[in-house]
NULOTI-802311 format. One record per residue (C-alpha): residue number from 1; residue in three letters; x, y, z. Coordinates in steps of 0.001 Angstrom, whole numbers, padded with zeros to 6 digits. Example, Ala and Ser with C-alpha at 12.3 -4.5 7.8 and 13.67 -1.06 7.14 Angstrom:
% residues 2
<seq:1&type:ALA&px:012300&py:-004500&pz:007800>
<seq:2&type:SER&px:013670&py:-001060&pz:007140>
This chain:
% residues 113
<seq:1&type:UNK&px:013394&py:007008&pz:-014063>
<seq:2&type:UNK&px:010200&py:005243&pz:-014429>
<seq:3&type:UNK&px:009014&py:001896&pz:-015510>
<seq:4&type:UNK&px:005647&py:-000235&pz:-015395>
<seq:5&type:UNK&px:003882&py:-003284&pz:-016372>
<seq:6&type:UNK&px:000394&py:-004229&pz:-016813>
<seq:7&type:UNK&px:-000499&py:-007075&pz:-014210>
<seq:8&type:UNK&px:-003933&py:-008224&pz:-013256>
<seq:9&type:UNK&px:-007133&py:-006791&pz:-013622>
<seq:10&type:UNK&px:-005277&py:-004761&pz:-016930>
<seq:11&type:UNK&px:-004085&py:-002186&pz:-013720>
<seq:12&type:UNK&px:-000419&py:-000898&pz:-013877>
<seq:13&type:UNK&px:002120&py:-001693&pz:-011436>
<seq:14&type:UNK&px:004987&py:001723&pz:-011407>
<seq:15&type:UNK&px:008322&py:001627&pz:-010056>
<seq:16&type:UNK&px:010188&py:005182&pz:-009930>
<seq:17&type:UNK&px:013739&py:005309&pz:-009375>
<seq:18&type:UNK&px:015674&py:008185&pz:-007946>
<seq:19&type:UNK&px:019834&py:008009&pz:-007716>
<seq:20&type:UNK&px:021680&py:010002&pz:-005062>
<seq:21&type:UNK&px:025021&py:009171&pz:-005695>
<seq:22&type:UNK&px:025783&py:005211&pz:-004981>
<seq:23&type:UNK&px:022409&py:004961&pz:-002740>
<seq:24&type:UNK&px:019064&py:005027&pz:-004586>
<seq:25&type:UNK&px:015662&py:005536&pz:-003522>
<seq:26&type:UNK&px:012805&py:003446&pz:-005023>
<seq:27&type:UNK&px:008526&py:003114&pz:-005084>
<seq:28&type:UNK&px:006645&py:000753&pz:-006279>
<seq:29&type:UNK&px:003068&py:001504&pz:-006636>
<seq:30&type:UNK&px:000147&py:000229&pz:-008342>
<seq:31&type:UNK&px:-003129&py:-001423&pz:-008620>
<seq:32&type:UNK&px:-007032&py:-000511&pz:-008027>
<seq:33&type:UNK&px:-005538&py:001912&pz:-005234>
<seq:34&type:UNK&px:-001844&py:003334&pz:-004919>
<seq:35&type:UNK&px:-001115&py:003960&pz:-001561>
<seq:36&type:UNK&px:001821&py:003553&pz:000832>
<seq:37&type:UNK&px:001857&py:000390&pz:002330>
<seq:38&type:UNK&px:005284&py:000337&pz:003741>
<seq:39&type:UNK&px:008621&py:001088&pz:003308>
<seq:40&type:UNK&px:012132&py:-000256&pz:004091>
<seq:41&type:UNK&px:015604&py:001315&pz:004002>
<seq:42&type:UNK&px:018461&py:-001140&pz:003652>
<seq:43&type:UNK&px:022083&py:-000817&pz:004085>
<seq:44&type:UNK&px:025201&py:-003308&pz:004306>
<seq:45&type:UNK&px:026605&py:-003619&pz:006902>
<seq:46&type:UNK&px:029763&py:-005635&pz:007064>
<seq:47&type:UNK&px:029008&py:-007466&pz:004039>
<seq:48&type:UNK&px:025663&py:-008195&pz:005651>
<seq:49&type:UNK&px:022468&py:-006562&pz:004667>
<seq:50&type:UNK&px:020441&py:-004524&pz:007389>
<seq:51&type:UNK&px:017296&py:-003178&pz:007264>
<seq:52&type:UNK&px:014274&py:-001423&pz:009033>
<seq:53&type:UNK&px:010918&py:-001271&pz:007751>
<seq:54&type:UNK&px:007369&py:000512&pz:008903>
<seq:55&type:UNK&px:004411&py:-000738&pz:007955>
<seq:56&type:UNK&px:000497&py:000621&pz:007952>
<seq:57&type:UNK&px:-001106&py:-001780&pz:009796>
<seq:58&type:UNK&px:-002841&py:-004583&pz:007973>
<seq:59&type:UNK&px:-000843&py:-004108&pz:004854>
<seq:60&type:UNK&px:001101&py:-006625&pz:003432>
<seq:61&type:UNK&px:004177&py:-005021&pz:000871>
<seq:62&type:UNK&px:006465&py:-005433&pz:003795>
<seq:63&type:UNK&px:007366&py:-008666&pz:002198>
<seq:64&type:UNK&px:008108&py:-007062&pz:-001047>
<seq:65&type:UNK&px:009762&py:-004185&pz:000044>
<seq:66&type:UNK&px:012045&py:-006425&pz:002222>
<seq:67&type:UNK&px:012679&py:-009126&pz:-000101>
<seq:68&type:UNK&px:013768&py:-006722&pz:-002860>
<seq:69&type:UNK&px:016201&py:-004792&pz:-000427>
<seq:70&type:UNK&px:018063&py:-007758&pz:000647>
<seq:71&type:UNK&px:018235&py:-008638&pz:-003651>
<seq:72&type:UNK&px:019138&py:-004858&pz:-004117>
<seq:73&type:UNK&px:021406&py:-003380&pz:-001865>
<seq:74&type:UNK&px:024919&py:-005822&pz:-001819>
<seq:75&type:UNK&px:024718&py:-006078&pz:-005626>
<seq:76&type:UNK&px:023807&py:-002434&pz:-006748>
<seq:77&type:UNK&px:023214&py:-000100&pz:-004327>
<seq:78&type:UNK&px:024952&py:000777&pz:-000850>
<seq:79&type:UNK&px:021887&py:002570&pz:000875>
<seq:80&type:UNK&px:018131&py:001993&pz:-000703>
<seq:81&type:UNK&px:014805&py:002851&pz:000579>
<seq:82&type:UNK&px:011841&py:001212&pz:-001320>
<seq:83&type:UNK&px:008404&py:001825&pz:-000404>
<seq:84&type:UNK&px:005437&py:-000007&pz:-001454>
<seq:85&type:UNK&px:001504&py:000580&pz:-002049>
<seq:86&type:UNK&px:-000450&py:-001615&pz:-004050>
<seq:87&type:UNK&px:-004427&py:-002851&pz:-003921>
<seq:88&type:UNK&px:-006677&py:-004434&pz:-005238>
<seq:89&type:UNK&px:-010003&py:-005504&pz:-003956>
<seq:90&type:UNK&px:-010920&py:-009599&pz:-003208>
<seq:91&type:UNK&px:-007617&py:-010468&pz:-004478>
<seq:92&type:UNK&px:-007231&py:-014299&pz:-004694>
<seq:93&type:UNK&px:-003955&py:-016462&pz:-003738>
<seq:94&type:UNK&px:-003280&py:-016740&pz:-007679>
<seq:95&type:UNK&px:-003389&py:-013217&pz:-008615>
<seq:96&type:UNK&px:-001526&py:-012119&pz:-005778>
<seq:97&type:UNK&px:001212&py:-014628&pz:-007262>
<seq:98&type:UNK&px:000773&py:-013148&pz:-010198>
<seq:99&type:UNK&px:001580&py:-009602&pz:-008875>
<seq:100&type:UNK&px:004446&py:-010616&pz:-006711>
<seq:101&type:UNK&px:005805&py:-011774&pz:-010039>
<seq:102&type:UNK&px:004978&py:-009122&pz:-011706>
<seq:103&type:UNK&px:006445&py:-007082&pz:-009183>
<seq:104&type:UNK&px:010278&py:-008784&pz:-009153>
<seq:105&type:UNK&px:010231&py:-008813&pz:-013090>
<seq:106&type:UNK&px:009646&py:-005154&pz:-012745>
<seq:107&type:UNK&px:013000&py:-004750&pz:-010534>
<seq:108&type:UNK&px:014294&py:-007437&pz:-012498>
<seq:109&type:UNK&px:013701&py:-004833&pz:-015873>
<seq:110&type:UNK&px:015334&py:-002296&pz:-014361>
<seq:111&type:UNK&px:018274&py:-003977&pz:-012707>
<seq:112&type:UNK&px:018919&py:-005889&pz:-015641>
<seq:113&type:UNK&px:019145&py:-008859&pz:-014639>
């Protein structure tokens, strides 16, 4: 499954969804460049939410992928991986706001919540 929204700059933030059974693997991509920032695979573990994530260095979606795991995982999922790549160039405090927004109402779309 795939869904997207138009952010800033009129560029495209994508989030593809693939189910394997109760787990589900996710990616997030978007911007000026797509890329693969970093990813995170999250799990409960007893009735606690666990995760690892690897990161390029200098990049930044470890926050998003992270934060959206911990939202993910004890309400819909038992095992998810999300990775994350987006950029833009000079980005400023407020549009970065804007995309992290942008971002969660993305997940937010497809979780329907």
């Amino acid at each position: 499954m795939q869904y997207s929204i138009v952010s800033i700059r009129d560029t495209k933030i994508t989030l593809d969804v693939i189910h394997a059974g109760s787990d589900v693997s996710m990616t997030i991509y978007g911007g000026e460049r797509e890329h693969i920032g970093a990813v995170t695979l999250g799990y409960l573990n007893n009735n606690s939410v666990e995760f690892q994530t690897f990161g390029v260095p200098g990049h930044k979606e470890n926050v998003i992928t992270e934060e959206l795991v911990r939202l993910i995982v004890p309400e819909y999922s038992d095992t998810c991986v999300l990775s994350c790549g987006m950029h833009w160039d000079d980005i400023s405090e407020k549009e970065l706001h804007k995309v992290y927004q942008d971002t969660i109402s993305l997940i937010n779309n497809y979780l329907n919540i």
